[in-house]
C-alpha positions in Angstrom: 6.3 11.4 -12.4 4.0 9.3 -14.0 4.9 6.5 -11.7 3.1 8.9 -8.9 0.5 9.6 -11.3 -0.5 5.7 -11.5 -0.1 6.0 -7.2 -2.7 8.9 -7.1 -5.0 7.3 -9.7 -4.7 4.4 -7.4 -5.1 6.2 -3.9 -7.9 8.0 -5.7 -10.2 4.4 -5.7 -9.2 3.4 -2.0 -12.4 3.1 1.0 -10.2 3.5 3.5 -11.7 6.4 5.3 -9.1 8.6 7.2 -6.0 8.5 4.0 -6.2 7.6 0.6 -3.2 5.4 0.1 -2.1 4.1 -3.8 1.0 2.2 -4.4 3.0 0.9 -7.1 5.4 -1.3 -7.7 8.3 -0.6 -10.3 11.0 -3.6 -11.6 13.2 -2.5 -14.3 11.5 0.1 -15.8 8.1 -1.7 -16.1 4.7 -1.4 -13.3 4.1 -4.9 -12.1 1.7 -4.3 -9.3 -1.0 -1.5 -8.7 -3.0 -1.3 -4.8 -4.3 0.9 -3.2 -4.9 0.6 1.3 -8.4 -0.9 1.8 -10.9 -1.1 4.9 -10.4 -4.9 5.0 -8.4 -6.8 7.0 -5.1 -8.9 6.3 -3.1 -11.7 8.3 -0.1 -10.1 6.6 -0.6 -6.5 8.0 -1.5 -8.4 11.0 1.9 -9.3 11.7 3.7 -6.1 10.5 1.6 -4.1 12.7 3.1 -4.8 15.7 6.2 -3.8 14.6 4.2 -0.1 13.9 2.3 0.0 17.4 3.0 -0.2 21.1 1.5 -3.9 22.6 -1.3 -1.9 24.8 -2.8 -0.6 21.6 -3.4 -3.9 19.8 -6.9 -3.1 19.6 -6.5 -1.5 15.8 -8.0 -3.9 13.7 -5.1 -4.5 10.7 -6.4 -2.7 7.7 -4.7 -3.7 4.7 -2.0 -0.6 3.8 -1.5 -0.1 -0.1 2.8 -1.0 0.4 1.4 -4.6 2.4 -1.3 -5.5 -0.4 1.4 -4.3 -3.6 4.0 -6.6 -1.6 1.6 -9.5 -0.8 0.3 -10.0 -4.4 4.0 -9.6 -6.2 6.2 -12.0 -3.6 6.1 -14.9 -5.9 7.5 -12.9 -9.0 11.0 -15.0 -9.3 12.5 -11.0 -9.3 15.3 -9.5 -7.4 13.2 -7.4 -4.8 16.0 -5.2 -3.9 15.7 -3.8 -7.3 12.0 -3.2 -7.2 10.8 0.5 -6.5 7.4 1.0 -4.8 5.8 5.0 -5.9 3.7 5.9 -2.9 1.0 8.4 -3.4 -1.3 10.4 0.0 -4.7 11.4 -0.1 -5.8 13.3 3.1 -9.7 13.0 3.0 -10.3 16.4 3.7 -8.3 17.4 0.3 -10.6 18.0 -2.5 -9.7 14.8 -5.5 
């Protein structure tokens, strides 16, 4: 629980304006990467996108999810990923904080 507890805290600093997204990321027992989904832009969610969305609908600008900016800061740990846990917390903004 107080992995999700870092998430929310995390999720609760986020500008993104429709979800409040927090993420983090877990190796052995010990937090080695905090994020949260922001309004900016990233090459890197760029790409995963179109995995996400249909080709006619490429008009979404790629705002950075909290999972893609966790991921992109921590992929040159020398860490074995399969053993790393991500704790993903949801804000909808019209919940109260």
């Amino acid at each position: 629980m107080r992995y999700f507890q870092k998430a929310h805290q995390a999720a609760e600093i986020s500008d993104y304006k429709r979800t409040h997204v927090g993420c983090v990321a877990v190796y052995q027992g010990n937090i080695i990467g905090i994020a949260c989904n922001t309004n900016k832009t990233h090459p890197m969610q760029k790409y995963y996108n179109r995995y996400r969305y249909h080709p006619q609908t490429s008009y979404f600008y790629p705002k950075l999810h909290a999972e893609i900016n966790r991921i992109f800061s921590i992929r040159h740990l020398d860490i074995n990923f399969s053993k790393v846990k991500l704790y993903v917390y949801r804000i909808r903004c019209d919940q109260e904080h």
